[in-house]
LOVEX-939233 format. One record per residue (C-alpha): residue number from 0; residue in one letter; x, y negated, z negated. Coordinates in Angstrom, 1 decimal. Layout:
  num  residu       x       y       z
  NUM       a       X       Y       Z
...
//
This chain:
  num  residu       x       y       z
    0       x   119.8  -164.5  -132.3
    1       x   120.6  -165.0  -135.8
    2       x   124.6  -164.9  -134.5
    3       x   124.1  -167.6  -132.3
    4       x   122.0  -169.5  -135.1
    5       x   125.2  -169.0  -137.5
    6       x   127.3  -170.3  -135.1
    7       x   125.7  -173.6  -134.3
    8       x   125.9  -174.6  -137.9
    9       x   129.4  -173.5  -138.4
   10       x   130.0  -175.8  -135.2
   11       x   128.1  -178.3  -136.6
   12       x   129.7  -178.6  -139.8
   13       x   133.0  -178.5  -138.1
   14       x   131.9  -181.3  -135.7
   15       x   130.6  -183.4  -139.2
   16       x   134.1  -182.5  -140.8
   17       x   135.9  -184.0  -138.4
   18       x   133.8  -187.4  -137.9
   19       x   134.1  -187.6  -141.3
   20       x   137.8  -187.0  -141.4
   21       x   138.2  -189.2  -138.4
   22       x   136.7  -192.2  -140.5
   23       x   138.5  -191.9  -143.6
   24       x   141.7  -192.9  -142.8
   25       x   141.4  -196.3  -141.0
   26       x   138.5  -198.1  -140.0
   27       x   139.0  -197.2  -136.4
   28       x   140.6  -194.3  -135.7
   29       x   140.7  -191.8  -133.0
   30       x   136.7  -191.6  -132.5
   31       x   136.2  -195.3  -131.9
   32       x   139.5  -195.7  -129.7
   33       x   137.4  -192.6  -127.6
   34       x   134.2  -195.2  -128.2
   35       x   132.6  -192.5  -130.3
   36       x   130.1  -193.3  -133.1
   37       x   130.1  -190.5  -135.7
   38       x   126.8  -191.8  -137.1
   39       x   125.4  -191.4  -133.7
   40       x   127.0  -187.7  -133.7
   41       x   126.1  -187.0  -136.9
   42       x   122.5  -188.5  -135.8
   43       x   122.6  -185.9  -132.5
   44       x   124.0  -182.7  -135.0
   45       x   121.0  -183.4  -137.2
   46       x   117.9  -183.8  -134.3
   47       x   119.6  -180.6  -132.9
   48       x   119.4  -178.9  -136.1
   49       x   115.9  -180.1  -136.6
   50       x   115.3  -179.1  -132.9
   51       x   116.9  -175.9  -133.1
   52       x   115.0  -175.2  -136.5
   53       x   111.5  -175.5  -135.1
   54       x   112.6  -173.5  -132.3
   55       x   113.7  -170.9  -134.2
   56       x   110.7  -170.4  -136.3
   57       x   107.8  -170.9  -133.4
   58       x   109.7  -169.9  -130.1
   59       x   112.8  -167.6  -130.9
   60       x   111.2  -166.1  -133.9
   61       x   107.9  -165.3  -131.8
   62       x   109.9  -164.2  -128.9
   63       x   111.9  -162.0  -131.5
   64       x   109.2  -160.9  -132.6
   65       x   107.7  -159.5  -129.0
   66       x   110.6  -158.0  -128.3
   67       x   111.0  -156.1  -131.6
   68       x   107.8  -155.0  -131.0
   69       x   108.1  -154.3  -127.3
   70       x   111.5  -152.1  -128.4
   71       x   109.6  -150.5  -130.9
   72       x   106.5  -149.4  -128.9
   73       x   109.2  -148.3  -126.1
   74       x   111.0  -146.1  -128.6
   75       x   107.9  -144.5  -129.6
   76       x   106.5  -144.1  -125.8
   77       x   110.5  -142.3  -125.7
   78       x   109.9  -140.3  -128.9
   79       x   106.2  -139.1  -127.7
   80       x   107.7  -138.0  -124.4
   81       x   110.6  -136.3  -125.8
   82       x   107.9  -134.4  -127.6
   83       x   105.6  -134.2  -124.6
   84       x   108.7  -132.8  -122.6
   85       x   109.7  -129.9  -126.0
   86       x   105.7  -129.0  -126.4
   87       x   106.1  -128.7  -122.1
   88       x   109.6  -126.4  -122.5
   89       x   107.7  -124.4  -124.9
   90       x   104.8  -123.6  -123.0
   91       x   106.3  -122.9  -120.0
   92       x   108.2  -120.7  -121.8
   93       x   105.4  -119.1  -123.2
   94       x   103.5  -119.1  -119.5
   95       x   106.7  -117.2  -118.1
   96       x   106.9  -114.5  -120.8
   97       x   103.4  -113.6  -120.8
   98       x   103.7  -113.5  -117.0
   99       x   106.4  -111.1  -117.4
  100       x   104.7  -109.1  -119.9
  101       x   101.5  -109.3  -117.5
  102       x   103.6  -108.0  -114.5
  103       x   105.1  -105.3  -116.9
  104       x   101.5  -103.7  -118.1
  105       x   100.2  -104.2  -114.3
  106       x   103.4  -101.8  -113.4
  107       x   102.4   -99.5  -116.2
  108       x    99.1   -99.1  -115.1
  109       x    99.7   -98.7  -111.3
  110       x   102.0   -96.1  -112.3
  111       x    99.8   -94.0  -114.9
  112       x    97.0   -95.0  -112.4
  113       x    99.6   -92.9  -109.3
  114       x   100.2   -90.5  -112.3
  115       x    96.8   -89.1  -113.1
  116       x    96.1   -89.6  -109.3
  117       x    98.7   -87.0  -108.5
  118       x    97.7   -84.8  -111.3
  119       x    94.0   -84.9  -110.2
  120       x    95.2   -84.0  -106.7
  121       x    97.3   -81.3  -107.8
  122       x    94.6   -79.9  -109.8
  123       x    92.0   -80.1  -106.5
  124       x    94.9   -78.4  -104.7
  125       x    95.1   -75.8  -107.1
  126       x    91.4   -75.0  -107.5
  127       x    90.8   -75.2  -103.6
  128       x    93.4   -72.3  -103.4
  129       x    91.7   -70.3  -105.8
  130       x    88.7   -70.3  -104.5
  131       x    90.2   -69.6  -101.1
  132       x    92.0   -67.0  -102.7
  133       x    88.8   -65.8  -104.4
  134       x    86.9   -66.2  -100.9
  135       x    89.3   -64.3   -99.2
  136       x    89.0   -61.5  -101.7
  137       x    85.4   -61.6  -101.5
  138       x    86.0   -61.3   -97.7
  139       x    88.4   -58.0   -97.8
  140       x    85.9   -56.4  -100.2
  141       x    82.8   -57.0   -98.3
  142       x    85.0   -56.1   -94.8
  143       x    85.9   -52.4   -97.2
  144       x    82.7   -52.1   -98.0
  145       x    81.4   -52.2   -94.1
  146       x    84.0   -50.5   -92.6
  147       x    83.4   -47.8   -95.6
  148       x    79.9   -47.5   -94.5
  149       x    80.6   -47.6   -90.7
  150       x    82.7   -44.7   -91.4
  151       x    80.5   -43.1   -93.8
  152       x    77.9   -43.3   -90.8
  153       x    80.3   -42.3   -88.1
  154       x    80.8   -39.2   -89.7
  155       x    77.3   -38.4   -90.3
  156       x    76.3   -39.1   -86.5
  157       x    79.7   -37.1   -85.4
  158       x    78.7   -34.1   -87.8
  159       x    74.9   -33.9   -86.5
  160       x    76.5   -34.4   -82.3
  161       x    78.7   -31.3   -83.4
  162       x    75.8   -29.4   -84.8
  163       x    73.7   -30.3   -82.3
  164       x    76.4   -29.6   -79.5
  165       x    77.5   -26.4   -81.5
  166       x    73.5   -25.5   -81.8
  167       x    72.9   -26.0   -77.8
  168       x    76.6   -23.6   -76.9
  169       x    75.4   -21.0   -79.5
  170       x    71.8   -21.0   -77.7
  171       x    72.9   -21.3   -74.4
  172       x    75.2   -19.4   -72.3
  173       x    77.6   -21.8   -70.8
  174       x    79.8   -22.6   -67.7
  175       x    82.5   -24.5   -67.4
  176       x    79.8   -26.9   -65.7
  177       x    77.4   -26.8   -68.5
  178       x    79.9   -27.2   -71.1
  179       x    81.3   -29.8   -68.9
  180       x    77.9   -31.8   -69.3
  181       x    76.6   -30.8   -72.9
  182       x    80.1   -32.8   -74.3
  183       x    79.3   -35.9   -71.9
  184       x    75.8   -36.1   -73.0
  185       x    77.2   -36.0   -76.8
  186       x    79.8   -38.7   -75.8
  187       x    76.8   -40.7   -74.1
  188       x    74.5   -40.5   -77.6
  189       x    77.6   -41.2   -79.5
  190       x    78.0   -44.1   -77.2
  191       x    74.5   -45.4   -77.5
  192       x    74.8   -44.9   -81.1
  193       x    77.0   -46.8   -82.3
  194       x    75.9   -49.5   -80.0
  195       x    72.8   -49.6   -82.1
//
């Protein structure tokens, strides 16, 4: 604005110059042979100066003065966003590394989480197989232990039938028939028992 101010009054003072320049040397010269009257330019230059003048101080300077402000408030609204745009980089930033380190601890603990899991199991495996193993034991010893007995009280009825049976042959004089029945009998109570 203020160029095109300049150059108004650089064109007006050429524009005087030459009016005045025109005049000097004769009393006509170029500018009235052209029917020119350089008072009535000179008159113009000076309105338009005027004119120009209180334009430039209530409507240019005004208008200037919008825009400057208008530039300036744009600038800032720039500035704020620029910052508004760094402060959103950052954040997000921020937002994907603690999501990283989030997904990072979550992995940790599903895998201790798997870890003990596994180690409990193992454990509950282990301990179910002793106490199988103990059961089992248990089992063998208390199967002994009966079949000991059962033996123990097989003898005992097999050494009273043979007592018995030898008691009756020594008593009685036998046949082959007799014999044939005393041992039958014996097998029959030996039968019945152990049924018992």
């Amino acid at each position: 604005m203020k160029k095109i101010y300049a150059s108004c009054f650089i064109l007006m003072g050429i524009c005087i110059t030459s009016v005045f320049a025109a005049e000097a040397p004769s009393g006509g010269g170029l500018l009235s042979d052209l029917g020119i009257d350089p008072k009535t330019i000179l008159v113009q230059a000076l309105g338009f100066l005027v004119v120009l003048a209180i334009l430039w101080k209530f409507v240019f300077g005004k208008v200037g003065g919008l825009l400057e402000e208008r530039r300036n408030e744009i600038n800032t609204q720039i500035e704020q966003l620029k910052t508004d745009r760094e402060e959103l980089d950052r954040l997000t930033a921020e937002t994907r590394q603690r999501l990283g380190d989030i997904e990072n601890e979550s992995q940790a603990k599903i895998q201790a989480a798997i870890d003990q899991g596994n180690a409990e199991r193992q454990q509950i495996v282990d301990q179910a197989r002793q106490e199988a193993s103990d059961e089992i034991a248990r089992a063998r010893a208390e199967i002994q232990r009966e079949k000991d007995d059962a033996i123990s009280e097989l003898r005992g009825v097999v050494a009273e039938l043979a007592i018995d049976a030898a008691g009756k042959i020594i008593s009685a004089e036998l046949s082959p028939e007799r014999h044939q029945n005393i041992i039958d009998a014996s097998i029959s109570r030996l039968s019945a028992d152990s049924g018992q």
